[in-house]
N, C-alpha and C positions, 0 to 999 in steps of 0.2 A: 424227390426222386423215389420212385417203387422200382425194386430190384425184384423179377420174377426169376425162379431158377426150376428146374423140374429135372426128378433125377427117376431112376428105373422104381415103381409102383415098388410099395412094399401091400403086405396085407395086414387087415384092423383096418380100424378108423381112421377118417383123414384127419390132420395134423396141421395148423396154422403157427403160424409163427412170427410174431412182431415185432420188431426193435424202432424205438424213435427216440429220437436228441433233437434238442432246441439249446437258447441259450441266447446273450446278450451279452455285448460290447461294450464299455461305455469309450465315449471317442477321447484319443489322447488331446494334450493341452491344442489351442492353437499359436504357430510361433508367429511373432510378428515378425516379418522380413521387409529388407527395400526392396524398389521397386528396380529398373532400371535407374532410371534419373536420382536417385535418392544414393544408388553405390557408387555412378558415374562422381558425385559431389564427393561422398568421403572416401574415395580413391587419391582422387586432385587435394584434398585436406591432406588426406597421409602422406603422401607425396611431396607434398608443401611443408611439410611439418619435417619431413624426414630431410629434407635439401635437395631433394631431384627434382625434377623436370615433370612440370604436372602436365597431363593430358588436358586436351581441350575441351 
């Protein structure tokens, strides 16, 4: 991104002005999750396990 700005002339020399940033990430952990069908199964476990009424 260049940001231009222009303000009222002064007098002298013209006058430049720089600033830059960089920099790096490193990516966090990856979590392992289920999927659909993998929560739907330990849903119906826990459910089973607990004494309710397991979903289909």
């Amino acid at each position: 991104m260049v940001l231009v700005t222009t303000k009222k002339g002064k007098s002298g020399a013209p006058r430049v002005t720089f600033t830059s940033q960089w920099g790096f990430a490193k990516r966090g952990k990856k979590l392992d999750v289920l999927n659909a069908q993998q929560y739907h199964e330990l849903a119906k476990d826990y459910a089973a396990a607990q004494g309710r009424c397991a979903a289909r």
